[in-house]
Backbone as ProteinMPNN parsed JSONL, in Angstrom:
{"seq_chain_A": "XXXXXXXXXXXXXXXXXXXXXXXXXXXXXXXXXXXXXXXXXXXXXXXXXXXXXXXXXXXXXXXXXXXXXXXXXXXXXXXXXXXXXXXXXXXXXXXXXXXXXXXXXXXXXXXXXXXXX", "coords_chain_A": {"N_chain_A": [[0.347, 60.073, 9.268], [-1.779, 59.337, 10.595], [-3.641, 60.868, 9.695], [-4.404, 59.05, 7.278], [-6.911, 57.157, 5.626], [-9.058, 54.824, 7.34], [-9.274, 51.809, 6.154], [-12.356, 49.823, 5.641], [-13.339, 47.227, 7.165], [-13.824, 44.285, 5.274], [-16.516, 42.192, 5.28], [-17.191, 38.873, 4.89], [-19.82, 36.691, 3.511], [-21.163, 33.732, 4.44], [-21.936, 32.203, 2.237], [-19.711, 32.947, 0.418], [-17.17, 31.959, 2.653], [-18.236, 28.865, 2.982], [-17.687, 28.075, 0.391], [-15.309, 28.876, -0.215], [-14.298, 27.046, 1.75], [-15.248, 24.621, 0.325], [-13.45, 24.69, -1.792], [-10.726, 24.649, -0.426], [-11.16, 21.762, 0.703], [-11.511, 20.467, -1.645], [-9.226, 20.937, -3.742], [-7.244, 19.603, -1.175], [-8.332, 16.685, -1.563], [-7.215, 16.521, -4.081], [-4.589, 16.659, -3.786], [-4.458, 14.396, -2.085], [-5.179, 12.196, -3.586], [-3.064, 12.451, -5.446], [-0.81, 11.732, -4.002], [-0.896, 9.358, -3.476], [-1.121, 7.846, -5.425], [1.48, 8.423, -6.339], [2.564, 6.672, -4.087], [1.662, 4.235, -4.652], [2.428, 3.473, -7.564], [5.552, 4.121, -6.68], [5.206, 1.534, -4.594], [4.332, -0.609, -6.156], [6.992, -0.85, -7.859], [9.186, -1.585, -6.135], [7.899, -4.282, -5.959], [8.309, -5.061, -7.949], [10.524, -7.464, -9.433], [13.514, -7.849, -11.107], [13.876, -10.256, -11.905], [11.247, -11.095, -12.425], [9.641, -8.758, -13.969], [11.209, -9.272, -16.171], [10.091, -11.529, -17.44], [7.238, -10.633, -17.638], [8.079, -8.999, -19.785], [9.007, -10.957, -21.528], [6.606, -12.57, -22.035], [4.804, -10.44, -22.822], [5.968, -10.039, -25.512], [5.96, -12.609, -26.889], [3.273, -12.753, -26.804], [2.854, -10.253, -28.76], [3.986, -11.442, -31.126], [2.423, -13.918, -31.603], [-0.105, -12.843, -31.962], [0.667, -11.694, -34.7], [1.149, -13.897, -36.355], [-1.278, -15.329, -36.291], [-3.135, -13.396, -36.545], [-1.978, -11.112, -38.85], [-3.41, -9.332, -40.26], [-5.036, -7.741, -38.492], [-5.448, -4.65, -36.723], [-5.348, -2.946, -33.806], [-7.779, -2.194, -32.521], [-9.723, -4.626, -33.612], [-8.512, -6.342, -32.556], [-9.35, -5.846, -29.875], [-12.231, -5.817, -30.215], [-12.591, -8.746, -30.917], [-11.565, -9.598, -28.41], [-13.436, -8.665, -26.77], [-15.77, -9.563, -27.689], [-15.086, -12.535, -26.947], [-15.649, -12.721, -23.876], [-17.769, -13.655, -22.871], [-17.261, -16.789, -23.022], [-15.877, -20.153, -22.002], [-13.304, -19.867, -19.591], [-11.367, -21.338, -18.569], [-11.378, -23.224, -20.587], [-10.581, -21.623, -22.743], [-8.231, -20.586, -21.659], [-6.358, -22.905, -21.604], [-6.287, -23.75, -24.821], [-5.457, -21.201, -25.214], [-2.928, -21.454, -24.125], [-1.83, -23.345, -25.423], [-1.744, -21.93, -28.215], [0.057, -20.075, -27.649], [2.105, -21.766, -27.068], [2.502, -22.567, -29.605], [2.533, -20.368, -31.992], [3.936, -18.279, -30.176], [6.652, -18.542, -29.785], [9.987, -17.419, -30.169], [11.916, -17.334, -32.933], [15.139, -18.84, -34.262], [18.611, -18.08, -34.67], [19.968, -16.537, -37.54], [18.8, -13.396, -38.426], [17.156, -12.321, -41.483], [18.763, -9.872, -43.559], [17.184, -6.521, -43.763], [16.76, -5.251, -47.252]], "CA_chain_A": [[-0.195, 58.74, 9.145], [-2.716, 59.164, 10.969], [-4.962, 61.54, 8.296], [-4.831, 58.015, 6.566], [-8.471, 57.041, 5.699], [-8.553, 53.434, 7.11], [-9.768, 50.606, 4.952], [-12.963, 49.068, 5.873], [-13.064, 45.411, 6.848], [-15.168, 43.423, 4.129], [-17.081, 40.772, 5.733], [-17.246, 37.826, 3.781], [-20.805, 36.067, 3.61], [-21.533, 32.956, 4.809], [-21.536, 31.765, 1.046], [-18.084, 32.593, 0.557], [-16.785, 31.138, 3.642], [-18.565, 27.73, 2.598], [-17.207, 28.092, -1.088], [-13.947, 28.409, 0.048], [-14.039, 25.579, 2.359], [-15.349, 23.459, -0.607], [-11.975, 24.667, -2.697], [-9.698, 23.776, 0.482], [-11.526, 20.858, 0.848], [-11.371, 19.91, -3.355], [-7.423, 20.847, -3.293], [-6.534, 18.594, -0.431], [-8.667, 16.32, -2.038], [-6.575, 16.484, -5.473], [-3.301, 16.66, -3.497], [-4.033, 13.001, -1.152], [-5.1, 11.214, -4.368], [-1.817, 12.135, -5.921], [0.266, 11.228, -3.151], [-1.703, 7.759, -2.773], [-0.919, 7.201, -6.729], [2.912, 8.124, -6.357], [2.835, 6.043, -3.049], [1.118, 2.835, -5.093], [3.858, 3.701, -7.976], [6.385, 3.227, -5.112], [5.074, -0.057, -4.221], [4.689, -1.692, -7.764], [7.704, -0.784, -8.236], [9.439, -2.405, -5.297], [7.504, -5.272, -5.851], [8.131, -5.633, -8.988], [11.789, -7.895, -8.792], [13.684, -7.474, -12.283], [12.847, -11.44, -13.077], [9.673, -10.884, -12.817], [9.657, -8.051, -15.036], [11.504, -9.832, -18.015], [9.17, -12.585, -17.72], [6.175, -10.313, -18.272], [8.52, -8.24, -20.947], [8.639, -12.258, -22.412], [5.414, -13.317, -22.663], [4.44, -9.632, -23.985], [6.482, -10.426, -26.819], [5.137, -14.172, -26.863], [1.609, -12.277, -27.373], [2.664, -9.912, -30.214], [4.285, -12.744, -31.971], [1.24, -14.94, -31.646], [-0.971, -12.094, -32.648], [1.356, -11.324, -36.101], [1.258, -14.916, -36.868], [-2.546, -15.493, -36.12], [-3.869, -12.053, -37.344], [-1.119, -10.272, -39.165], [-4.165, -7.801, -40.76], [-5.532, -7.274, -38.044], [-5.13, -3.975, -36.048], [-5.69, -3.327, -32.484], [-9.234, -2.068, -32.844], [-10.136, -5.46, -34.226], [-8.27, -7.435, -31.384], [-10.241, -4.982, -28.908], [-13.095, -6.457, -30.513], [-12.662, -10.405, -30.779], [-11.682, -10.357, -26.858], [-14.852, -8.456, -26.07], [-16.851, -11.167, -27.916], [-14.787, -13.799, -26.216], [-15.487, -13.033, -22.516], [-18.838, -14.839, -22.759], [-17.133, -17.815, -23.387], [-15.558, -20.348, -20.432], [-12.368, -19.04, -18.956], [-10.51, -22.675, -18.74], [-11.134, -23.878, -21.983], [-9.611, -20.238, -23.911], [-7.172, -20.838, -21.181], [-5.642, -23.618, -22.334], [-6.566, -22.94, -25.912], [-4.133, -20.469, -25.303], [-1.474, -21.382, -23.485], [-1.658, -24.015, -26.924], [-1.233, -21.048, -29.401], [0.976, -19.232, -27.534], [3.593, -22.417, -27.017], [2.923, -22.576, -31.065], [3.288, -19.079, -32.496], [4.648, -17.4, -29.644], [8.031, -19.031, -29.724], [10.894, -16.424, -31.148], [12.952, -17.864, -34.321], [16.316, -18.915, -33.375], [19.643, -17.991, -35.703], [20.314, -14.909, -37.886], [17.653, -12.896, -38.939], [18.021, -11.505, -42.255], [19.295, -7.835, -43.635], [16.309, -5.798, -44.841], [17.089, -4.519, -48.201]], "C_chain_A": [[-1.577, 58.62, 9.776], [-4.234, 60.095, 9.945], [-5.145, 60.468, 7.25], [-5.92, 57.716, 6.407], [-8.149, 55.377, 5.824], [-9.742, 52.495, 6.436], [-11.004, 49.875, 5.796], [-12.769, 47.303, 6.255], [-14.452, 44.957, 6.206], [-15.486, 42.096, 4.379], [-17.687, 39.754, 4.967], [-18.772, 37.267, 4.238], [-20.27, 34.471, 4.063], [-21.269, 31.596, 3.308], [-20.327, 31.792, 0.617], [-17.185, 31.874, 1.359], [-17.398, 29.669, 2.957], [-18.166, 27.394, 1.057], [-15.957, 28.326, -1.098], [-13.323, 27.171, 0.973], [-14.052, 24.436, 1.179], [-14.193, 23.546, -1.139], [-11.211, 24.193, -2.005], [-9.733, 22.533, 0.342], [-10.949, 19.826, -0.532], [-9.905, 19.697, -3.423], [-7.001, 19.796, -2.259], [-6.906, 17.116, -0.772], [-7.455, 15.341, -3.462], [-5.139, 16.11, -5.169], [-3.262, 15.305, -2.879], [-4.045, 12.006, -2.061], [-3.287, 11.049, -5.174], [-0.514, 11.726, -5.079], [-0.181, 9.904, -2.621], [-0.867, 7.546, -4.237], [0.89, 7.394, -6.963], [3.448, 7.243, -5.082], [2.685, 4.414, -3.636], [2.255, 2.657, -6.658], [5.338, 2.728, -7.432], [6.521, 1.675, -4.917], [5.518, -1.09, -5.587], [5.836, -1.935, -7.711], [9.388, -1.7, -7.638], [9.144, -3.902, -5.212], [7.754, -6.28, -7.41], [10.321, -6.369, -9.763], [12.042, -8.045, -10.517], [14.096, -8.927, -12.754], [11.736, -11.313, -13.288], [8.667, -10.007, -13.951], [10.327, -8.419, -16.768], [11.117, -10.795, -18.568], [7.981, -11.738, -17.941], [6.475, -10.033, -19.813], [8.194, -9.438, -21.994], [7.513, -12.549, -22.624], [4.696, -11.578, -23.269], [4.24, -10.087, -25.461], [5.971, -11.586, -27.232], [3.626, -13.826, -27.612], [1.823, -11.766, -28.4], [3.212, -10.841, -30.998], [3.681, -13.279, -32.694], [0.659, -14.149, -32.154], [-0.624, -11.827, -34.466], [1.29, -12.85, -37.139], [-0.157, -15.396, -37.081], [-3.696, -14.805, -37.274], [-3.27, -11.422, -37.693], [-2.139, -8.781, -39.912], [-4.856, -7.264, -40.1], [-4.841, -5.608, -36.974], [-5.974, -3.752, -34.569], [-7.114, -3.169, -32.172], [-9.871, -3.622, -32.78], [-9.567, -6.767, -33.15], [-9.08, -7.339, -30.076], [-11.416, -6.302, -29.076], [-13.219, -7.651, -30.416], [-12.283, -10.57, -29.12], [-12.427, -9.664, -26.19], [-16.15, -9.596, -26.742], [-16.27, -12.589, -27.168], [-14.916, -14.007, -24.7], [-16.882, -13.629, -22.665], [-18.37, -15.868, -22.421], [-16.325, -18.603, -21.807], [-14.05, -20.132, -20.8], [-10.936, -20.326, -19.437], [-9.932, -23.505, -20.062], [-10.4, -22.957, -23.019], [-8.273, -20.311, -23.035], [-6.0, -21.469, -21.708], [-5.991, -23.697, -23.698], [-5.229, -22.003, -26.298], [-3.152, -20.397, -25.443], [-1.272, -22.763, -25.301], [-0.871, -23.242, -28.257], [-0.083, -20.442, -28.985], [2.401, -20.349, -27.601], [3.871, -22.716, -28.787], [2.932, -21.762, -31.936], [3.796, -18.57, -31.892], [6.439, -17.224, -29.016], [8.638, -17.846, -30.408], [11.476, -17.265, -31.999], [14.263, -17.633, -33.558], [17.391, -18.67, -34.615], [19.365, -16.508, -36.215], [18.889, -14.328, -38.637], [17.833, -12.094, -40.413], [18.017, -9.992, -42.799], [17.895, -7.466, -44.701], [17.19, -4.769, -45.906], [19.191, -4.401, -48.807]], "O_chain_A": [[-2.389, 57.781, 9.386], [-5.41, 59.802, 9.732], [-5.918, 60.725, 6.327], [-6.441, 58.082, 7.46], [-7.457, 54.705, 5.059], [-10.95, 52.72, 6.364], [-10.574, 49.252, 6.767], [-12.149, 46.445, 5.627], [-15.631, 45.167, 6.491], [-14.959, 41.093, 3.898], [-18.775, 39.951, 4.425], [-18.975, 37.404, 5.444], [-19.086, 34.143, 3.998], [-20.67, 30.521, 3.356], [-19.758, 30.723, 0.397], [-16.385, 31.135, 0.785], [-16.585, 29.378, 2.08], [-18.449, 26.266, 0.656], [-15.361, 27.953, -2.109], [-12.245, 26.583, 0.899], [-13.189, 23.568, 1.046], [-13.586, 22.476, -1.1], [-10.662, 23.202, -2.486], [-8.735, 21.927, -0.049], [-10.243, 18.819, -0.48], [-9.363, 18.609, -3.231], [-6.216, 18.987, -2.753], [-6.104, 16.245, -0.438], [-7.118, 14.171, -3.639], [-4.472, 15.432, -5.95], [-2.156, 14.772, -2.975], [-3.336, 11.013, -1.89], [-2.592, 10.053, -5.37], [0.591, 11.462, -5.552], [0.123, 9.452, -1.517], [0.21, 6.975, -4.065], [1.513, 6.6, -7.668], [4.663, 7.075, -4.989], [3.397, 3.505, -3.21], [2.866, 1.591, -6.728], [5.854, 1.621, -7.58], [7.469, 0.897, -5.023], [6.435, -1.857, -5.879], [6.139, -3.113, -7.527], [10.295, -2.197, -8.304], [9.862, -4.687, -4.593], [7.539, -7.434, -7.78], [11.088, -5.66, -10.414], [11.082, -8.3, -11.244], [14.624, -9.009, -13.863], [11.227, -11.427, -14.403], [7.605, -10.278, -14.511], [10.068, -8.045, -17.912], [11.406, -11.164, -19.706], [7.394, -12.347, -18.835], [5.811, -10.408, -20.779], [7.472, -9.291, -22.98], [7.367, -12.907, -23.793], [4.015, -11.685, -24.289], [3.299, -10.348, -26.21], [5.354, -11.417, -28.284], [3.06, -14.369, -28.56], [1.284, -12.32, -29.358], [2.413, -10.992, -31.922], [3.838, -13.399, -33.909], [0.636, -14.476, -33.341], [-1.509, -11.786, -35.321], [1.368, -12.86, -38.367], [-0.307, -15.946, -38.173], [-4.483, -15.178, -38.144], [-3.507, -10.39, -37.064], [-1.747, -7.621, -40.045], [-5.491, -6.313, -40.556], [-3.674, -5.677, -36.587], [-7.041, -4.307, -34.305], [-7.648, -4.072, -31.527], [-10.58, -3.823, -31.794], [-10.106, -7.866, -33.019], [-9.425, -8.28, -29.361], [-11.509, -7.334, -28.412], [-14.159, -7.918, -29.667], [-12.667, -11.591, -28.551], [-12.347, -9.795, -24.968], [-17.107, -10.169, -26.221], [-16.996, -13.545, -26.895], [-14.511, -15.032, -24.152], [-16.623, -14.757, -22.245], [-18.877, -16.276, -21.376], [-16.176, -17.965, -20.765], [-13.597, -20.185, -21.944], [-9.999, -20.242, -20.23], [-8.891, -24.054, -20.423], [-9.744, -23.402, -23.96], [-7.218, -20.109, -23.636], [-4.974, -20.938, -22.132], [-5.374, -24.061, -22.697], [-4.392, -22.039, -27.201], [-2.428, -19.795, -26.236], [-0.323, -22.608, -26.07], [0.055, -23.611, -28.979], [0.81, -20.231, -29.806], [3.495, -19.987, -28.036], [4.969, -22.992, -29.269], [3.372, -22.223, -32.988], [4.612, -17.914, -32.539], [7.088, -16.434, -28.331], [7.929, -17.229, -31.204], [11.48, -18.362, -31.441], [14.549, -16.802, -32.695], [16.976, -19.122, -35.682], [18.79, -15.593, -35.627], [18.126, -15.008, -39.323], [18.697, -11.218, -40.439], [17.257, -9.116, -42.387], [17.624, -7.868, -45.832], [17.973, -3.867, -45.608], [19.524, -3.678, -49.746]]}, "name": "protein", "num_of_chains": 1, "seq": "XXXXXXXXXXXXXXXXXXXXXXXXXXXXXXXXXXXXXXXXXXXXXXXXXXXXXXXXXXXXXXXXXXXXXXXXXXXXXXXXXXXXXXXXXXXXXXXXXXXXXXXXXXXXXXXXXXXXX"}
């Protein structure tokens, strides 16, 4: 063992050392955001109390409703569009505006629905 030829030690530059700090650095980086975004996850989720959730699920539905009844040719592209031309406009008045359309298309139909085909 000892007629072994021993191995040099290969001294890393100054550049490497600082280019592996940046990767440590990047990685722990990559690893705190994702443990902030399954931590904020977490929270929502806790916070989010399962009335509260079937009242958003409701007025979802309330919106596509209203949208099918409003704009049935329109596709989402085209809804994109009309509520980027509408943020100009004042806040209060599309407000209620709204809450108008939505209590008059966004109602569901009550009784049997009937058999396609």
């Amino acid at each position: 063992m000892a007629d072994a030829p021993r191995k040099k030690r290969m001294r890393r530059t100054a550049e490497e050392r600082l280019a592996d700090l940046e990767r440590k650095k990047q990685e722990f980086l990559v690893r705190q955001e994702q443990l902030l975004a399954k931590l904020e996850a977490q929270q929502r989720r806790l916070s989010q109390t399962p009335a509260l959730r079937k009242e958003r699920i409701e007025n979802q539905k309330r919106l596509y409703r209203a949208l099918a009844q409003l704009a049935p040719h329109w596709d989402e592209r085209q809804v994109i569009a009309a509520v980027e031309k509408c943020l100009s406009e004042d806040t209060e008045a599309m407000a209620t505006r709204g809450a108008a359309l939505l209590a008059e298309h966004g109602k569901s139909r009550r009784g049997r629905k009937p058999k396609n085909g």
